[in-house]
C-alpha positions in Angstrom: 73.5 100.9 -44.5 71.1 98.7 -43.5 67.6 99.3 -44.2 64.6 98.4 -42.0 63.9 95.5 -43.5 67.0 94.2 -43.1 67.3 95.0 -39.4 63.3 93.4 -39.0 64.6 90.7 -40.9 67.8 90.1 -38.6 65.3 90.8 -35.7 63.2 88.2 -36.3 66.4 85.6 -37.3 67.5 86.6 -34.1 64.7 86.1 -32.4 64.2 83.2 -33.8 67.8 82.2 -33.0 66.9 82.6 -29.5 63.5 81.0 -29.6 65.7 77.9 -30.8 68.4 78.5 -28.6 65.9 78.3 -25.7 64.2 75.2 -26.6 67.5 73.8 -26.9 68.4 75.1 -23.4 65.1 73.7 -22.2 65.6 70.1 -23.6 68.8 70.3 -22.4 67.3 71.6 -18.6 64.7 68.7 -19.0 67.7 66.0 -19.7 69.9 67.2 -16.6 66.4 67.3 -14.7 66.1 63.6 -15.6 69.3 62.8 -15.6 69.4 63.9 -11.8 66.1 62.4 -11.2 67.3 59.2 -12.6 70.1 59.2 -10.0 67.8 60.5 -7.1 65.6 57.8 -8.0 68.4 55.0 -8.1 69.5 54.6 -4.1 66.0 55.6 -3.6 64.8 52.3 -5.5 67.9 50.6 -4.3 66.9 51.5 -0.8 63.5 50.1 -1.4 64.7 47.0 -2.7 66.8 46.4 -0.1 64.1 46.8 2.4 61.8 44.8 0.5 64.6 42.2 0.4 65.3 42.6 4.5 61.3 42.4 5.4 60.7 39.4 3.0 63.6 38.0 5.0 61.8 39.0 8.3 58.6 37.5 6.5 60.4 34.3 6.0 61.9 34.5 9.8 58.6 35.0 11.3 56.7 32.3 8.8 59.7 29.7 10.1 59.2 31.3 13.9 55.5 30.4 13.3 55.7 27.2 11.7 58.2 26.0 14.6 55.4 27.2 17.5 52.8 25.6 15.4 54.7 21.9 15.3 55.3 22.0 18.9 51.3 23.2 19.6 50.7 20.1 17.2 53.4 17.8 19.3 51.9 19.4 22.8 48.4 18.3 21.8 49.8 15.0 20.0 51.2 14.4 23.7 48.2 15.4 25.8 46.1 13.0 23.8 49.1 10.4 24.3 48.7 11.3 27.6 44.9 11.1 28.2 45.5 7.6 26.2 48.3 6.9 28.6 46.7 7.4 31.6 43.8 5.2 30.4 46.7 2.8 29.5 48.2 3.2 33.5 44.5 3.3 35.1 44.1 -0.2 32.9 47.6 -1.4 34.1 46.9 -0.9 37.4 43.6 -2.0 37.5 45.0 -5.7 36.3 47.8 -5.2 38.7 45.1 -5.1 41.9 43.2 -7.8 40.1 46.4 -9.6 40.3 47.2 -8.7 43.8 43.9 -9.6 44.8 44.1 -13.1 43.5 47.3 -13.5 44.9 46.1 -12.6 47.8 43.3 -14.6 47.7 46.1 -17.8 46.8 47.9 -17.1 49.6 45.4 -17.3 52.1 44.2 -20.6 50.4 48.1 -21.9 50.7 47.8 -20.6 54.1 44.9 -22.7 54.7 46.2 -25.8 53.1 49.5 -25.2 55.2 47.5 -25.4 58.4 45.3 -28.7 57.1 48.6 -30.4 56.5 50.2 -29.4 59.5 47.3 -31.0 61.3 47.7 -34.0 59.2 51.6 -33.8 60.0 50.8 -33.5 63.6 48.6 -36.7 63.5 51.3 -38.3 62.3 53.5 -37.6 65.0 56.4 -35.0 62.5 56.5 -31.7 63.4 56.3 -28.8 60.2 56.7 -26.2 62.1 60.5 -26.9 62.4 60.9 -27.3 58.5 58.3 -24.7 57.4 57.5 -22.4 60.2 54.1 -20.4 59.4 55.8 -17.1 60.6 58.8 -17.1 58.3 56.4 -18.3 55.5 54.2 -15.2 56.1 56.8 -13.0 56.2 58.8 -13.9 53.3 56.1 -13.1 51.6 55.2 -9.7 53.0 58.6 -8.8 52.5 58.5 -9.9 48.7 57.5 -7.4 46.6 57.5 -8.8 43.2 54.5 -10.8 42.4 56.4 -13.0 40.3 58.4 -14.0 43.0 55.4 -14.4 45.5 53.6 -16.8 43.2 57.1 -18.9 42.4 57.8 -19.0 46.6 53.5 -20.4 47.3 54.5 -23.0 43.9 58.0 -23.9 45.7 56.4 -24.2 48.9 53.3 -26.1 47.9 56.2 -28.9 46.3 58.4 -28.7 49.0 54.9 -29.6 51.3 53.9 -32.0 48.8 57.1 -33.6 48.7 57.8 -33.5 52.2 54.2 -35.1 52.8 55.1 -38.0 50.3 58.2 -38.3 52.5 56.7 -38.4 55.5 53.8 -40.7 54.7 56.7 -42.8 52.9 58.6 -43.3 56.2 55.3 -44.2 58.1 54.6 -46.7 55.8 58.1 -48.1 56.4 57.9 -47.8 59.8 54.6 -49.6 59.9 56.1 -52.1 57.8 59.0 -52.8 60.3 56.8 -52.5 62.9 54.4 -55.3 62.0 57.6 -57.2 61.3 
């Protein structure tokens, strides 16, 4: 039979068994516990990657959104200075234009002028103008003309044609004189 010590001493082997036995059951307990946080963790992190990856996309949207409103702020004030320096440019244009208009104004009262000197000389010398260059037509051909291009090239043609038809004219005097003395 088995004495007390024995029993005590198969007590305490036991007991010690057991104390092992647990810790081994605990280590075990505290790998599964890991083990299942490791996978709790995973989609958890995986989740948080992905959003991380989906709002640095966002980020990069809304940094290209902004960079895109920012150029065309940059190109809207890049055109209102254009246009400040395009209106100056139009005001100047304009400006010459009336300076232009004025002058040619101004020429065409001095042709008109000269018109009605040689039409006095004409009429001294017995040839009628009016017929070939009637004052009325002349002023409204150019009223009607637009262009001043055109204006300036009609008072040059006109101040030949009167020029040329003076020459004529004091031409055929001269020979009529000539045959008249004859």
């Amino acid at each position: 039979m088995k004495t007390a010590e024995q029993t005590e001493k198969q007590n305490h082997e036991l007991l010690l068994e057991h104390v092992q036995l647990e810790q081994k059951c605990e280590g075990v307990q505290k790998q599964i516990d890991k083990k299942r946080e490791t996978e709790a963790i995973l989609p958890i992190e995986r989740k948080s990657s992905l959003k991380a990856m989906l709002l640095e996309m966002q980020i990069e949207t809304m940094t290209e959104r902004h960079q895109k409103a920012q150029v065309k702020l940059w190109v809207a004030l890049a055109f209102r200075q254009a246009d400040k320096t395009a209106a100056k440019n139009l005001k100047e244009l304009v400006e010459s234009k009336h300076g232009t208009y004025k002058a040619l104004k101004q020429d065409m009262s001095q042709d008109l002028k000269d018109y009605d000197e040689l039409e006095k000389k004409v009429t001294v010398m017995d040839t009628s103008v009016k017929q070939c260059f009637p004052r009325s037509d002349m002023i409204k051909s150019t009223k009607n003309t637009s262009d001043e291009k055109k204006l300036e090239d009609l008072m040059e043609q006109l101040k030949a044609l009167c020029i040329s038809e003076d020459d004529n004219i004091q031409e055929n005097k001269l020979h009529a004189g000539a045959k008249s003395r004859q």
